[in-house]
N, C-alpha and C positions, 0 to 999 in steps of 0.2 A: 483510439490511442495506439493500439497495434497495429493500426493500419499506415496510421504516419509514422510507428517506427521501423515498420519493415519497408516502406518509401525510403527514407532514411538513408538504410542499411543499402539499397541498390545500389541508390546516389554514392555514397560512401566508396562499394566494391566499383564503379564506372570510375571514378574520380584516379583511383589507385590504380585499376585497369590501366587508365589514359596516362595517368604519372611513366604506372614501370612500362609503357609499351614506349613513352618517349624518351625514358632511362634510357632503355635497352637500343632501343632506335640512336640514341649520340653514342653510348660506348663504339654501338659497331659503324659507325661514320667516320667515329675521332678516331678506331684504328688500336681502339684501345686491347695493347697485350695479353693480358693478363685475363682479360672475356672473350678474348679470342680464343686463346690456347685452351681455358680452362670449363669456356660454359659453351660460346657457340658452335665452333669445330667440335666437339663432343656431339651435342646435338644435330647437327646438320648429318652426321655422320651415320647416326641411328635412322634418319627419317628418308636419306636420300644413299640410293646407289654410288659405288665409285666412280662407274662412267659416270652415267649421270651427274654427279657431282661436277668432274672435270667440264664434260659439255656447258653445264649451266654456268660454271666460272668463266669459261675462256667466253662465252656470252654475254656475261652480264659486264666483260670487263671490253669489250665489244664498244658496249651501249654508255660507254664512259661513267658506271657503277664501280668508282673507287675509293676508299677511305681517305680522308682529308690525311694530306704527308707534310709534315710542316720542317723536318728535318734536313739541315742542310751538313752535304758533306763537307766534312772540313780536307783541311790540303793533306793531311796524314794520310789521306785513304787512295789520292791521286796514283795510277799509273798509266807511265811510259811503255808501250812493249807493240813488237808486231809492227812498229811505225802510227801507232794510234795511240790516242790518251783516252785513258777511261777514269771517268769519274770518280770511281768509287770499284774496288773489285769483285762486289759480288752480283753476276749476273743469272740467268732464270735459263736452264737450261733447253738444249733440244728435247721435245717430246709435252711438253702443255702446250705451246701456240704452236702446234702443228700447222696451221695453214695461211700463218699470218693473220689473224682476224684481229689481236688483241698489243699489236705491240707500242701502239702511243699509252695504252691504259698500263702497260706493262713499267716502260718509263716511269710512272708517275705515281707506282709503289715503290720507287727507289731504286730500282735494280740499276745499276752502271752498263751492263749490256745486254741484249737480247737474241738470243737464238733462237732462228725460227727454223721447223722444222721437226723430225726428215720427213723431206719432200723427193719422191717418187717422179718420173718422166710421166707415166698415166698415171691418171684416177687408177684408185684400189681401196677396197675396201677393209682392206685387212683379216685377222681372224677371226673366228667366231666367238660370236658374247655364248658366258660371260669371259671376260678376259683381261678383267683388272681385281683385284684382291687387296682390300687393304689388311693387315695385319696391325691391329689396335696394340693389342699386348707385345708387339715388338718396334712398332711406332715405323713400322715397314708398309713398302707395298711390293705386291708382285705382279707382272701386267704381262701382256701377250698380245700389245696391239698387232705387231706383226706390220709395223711400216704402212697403216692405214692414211692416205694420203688423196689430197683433192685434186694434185701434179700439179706440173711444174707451169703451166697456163693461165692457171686458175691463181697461183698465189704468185706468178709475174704482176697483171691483172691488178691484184689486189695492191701489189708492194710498191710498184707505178704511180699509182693515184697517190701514195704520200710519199714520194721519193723525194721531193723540195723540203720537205718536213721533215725528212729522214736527215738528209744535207746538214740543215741547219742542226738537228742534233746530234751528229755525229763532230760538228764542229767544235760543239758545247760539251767532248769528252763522252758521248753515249752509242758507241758502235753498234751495227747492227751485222750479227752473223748467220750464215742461212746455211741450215745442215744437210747435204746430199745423201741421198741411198738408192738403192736398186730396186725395180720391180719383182715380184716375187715369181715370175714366170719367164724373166728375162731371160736369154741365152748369150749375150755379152754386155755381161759386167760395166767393163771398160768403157762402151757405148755409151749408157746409160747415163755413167759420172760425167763423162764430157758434155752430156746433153746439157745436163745442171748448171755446168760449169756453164756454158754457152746463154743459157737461158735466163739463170741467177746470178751469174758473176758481177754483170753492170748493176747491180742494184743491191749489191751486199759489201760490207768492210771487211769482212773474212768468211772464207767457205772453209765449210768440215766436212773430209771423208768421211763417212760413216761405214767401217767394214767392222765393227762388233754388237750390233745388236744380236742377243741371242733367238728372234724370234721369225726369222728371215732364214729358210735353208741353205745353207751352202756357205750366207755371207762372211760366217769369222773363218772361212777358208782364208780369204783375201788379205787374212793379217800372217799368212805367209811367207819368205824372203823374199821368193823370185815372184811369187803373187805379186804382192808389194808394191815393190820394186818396178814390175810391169804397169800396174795400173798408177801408180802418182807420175809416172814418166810420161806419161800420156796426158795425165791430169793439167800437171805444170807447163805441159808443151800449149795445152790448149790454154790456159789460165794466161799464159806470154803472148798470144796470139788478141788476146782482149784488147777492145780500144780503151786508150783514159795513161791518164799521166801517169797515174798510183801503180804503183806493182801489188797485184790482192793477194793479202796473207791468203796462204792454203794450212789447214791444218788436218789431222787425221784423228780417229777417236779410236782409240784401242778397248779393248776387254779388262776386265781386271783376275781375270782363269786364265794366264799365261803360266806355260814355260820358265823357267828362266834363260834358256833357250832363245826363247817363241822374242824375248824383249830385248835380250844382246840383238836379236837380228833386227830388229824393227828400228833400232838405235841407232843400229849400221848404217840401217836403209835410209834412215830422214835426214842423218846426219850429212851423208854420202852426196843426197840429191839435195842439199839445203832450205827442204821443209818450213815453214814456218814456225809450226807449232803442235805441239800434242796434245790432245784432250784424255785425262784418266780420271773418270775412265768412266765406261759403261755401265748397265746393270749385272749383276751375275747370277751367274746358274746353278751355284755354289748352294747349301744351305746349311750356315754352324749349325751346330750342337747345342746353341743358345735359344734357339727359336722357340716360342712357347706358343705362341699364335694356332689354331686347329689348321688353317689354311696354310700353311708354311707347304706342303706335300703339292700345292699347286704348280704346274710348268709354268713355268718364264721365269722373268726378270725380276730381280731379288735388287730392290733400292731401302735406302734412308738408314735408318743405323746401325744396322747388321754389317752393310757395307761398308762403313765409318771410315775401318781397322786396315782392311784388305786394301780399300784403294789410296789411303794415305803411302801405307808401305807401299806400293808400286809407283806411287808419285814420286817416292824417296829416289827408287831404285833408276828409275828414267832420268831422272836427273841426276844420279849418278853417272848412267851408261853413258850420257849424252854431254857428260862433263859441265851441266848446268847453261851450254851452249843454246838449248831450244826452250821456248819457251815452254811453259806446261798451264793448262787448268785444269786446276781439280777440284771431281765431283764425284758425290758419294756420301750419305751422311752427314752433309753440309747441315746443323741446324742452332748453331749458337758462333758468336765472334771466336771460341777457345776452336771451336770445329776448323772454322774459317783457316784460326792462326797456324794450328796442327800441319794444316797441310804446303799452306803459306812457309812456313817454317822448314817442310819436308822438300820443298823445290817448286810451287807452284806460284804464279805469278799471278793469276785470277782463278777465283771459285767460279761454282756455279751450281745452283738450288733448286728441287724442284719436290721432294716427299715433305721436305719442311714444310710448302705450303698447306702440305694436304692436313697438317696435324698439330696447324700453328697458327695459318690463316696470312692473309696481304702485313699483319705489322711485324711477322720474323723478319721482314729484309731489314726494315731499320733497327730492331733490334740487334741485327748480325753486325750491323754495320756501326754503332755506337759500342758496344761491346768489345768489336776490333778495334777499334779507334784509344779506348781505355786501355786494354792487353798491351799497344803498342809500344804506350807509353809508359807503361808501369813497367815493361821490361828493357826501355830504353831505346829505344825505334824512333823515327823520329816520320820515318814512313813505311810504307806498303813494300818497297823494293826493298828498302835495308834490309828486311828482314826474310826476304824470301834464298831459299838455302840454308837460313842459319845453322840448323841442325847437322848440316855437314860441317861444322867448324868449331863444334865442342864437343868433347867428351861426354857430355852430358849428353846430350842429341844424341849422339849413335847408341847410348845405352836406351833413351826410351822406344829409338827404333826397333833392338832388338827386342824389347821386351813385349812388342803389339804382339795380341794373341795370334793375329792371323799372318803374321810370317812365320817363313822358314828360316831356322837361325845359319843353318848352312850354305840358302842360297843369299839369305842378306851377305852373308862373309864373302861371296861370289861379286854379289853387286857392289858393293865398298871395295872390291880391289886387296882384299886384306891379305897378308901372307897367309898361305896353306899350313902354316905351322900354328897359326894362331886358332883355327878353326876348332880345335879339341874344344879351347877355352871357351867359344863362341857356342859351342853344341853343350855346356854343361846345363845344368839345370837353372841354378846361380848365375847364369847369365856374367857379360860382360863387367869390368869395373876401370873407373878411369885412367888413364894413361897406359893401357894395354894392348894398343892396336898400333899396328906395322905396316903400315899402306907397304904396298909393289912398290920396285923403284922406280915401273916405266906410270903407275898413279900420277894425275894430277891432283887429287886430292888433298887437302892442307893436311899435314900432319898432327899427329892429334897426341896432345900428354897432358899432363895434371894441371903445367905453367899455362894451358889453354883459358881465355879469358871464355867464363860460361855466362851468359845472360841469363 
């Protein structure tokens, strides 16, 4: 008798075994949220390194390992911009598909566009492991790949073979952009970017400068004026020189550790030489006073929510500089549709994600993107573009800008244009209140009072 109840009992625990391992097997197929965010990203996170984590993703997303996406965008989420349409605005930024291995699998979690990249003229290996950090208790990472790269041969090569495929998806709203950088031992700069340009230009819908990653010596030299200035002049000359009907958006990816200085000049510069587009912003080298993480004290690059703050307000202030003239994507703490909208709102035209996935897993894109889609409409939107800017156009807006912890309230009063007499008010502790601000009289900026309709 105890011998067929402890049979029984096997049977019993294999049956349940087999149940929850085929539970657990559809949640993470169907892409399901909420076991993403809450059981398997937790886990996966304990048992596997950061690198490693990334290596084994951009792999298994390689080998066409993606959760079923059943989600279709609707027309609210469509933009116009750069002379291309994108599906949907949130795309998967430079630095996961570094080498182009993964970007049809990328498509098909949702993302509206793909940045591949940076890619280097040689192979390089980058810097020494270990050199990616996640910070759990701040929902951060910190990295120091240091522009590790397969060059520009290897991921031609690759991006070649599905260029027909690329065509046809970039027809269907899903652009493809390939991010440029310099070798780490190089001695002309400028060379290098033109290489890219030459090498990647026929086979990408827009190329990005890359002159601010922090983990590259020298390179946020190059987001200096006459730096600048020198190198996109050169960039553009070669990018005009390309065959093909299209003129290829160029865009440039700034820092979010500027000056206020450091972005009048960069303003000057793209505007000057009619740029395509800004990317803001990179990772920072910055680390609040809010970090709780033990790793926080690690070199490099400081992304995902820490960032959030910092580079929404610098998106603000570029689209201010730039009189909402250039385009902007902004990235940084991208991980729910309100993140999305924040910056959408502050002057950016498309996002773009990348610490979300580490701590959220492939179904935060459709999450970001049904989320936005609901905000849009609850606050009266009707799409993606109505609302980009908004916050320059109520009184309401410039008050939540001043109050992000990670501005300066004197250099935002710089970047708004505001009269120098209004600045005391703007430096109180109490912050701003509505119908208080005096734009310059040579501002193009709308005028702002109480009679302001606020969404």
């Amino acid at each position: 008798m105890a011998a067929q109840l402890k049979e029984r009992l096997k049977d019993a625990v294999k049956i349940l075994g087999c149940g929850s391992a085929l539970f657990l097997g559809y949640l993470t197929v169907s892409g399901d949220e909420r076991f993403y965010a809450s059981a398997l990203m937790p886990v996966l996170q304990k048992l596997i390194g950061a690198e490693t984590a990334h290596v084994m993703a951009v792999r298994l997303l390689s080998l066409g390992l993606v959760p079923r996406n059943r989600y279709q965008d609707p027309a609210s989420l469509e933009v116009n911009v750069m002379g291309q349409r994108f599906r949907n605005p949130v795309g998967i930024a430079a630095g996961f598909d570094k080498h182009g291995e993964a970007v049809d699998a990328l498509y098909r979690l949702g993302f509206g566009f793909v940045e591949v990249g940076t890619v280097t003229p040689k192979p390089q290996e980058g810097n020494p492991k270990p050199r990616v950090f996640r910070l759990e208790a701040d929902q951060a990472v910190i990295n120091r790949y240091g522009f590790n790269s397969c060059g520009l041969l290897a991921v031609q090569e690759r991006l070649k073979a599905r260029a027909c495929v690329q065509s046809e998806l970039t027809r269907a709203g899903t652009p493809l952009g390939i991010n440029l950088g310099k070798n780490k031992l190089s001695t002309d700069a400028a060379a290098d970017y033109l290489e890219g340009v030459r090498t990647l230009g026929p086979l990408a819908d827009y190329l990005v400068v890359n002159v601010s990653s922090p983990n590259t010596p020298g390179l946020r030299n190059l987001q200096g004026k006459e730096e600048l200035r020198h190198l996109l002049e050169k960039v553009l000359k070669e990018r005009d020189s390309l065959k093909g009907t299209n003129r290829l958006p160029v865009m440039v990816k700034i820092a979010p550790d500027l000056s206020q200085q450091d972005k009048q000049d960069i303003a000057e510069v793209i505007t000057e030489l009619g740029l395509d587009g800004l990317i803001v912003s990179n990772t920072t080298v910055s680390r609040p006073e809010t970090l709780q993480d033990p790793k926080k004290k690690e070199t490099g690059g400081l992304s995902g929510q820490p960032l959030k703050e910092l580079s929404t307000c610098v998106v603000w202030e570029m689209y201010t500089l730039t009189k909402g003239k250039v385009p902007i994507i902004g990235v940084g703490g991208v991980a729910s549709g309100q993140d999305a909208l924040d910056k959408i709102r502050a002057g950016a035209s498309l996002v773009q994600l990348y610490t979300a996935l580490v701590y959220q897993g492939p179904p935060v894109v459709n999450k970001i993107k049904r989320e936005l889609h609901e905000l849009l409409m609850e606050q009266g939107f009707t799409s993606v573009s109505e609302a980009v800017g908004a916050d320059h156009r109520t009184s309401e807006g410039v008050s939540v800008f001043l109050a992000l912890a990670a501005c300066d309230r004197r250099a935002a009063a710089d970047a708004l244009q505001i009269d120098p007499g209004v600045h005391q008010l703007l430096s109180s502790s109490t912050g701003p209140r509505l119908g208080h601000f005096v734009p310059k009289q040579d501002s193009q900026i709308e005028p702002l009072s109480t009679e302001t309709a606020i969404r």
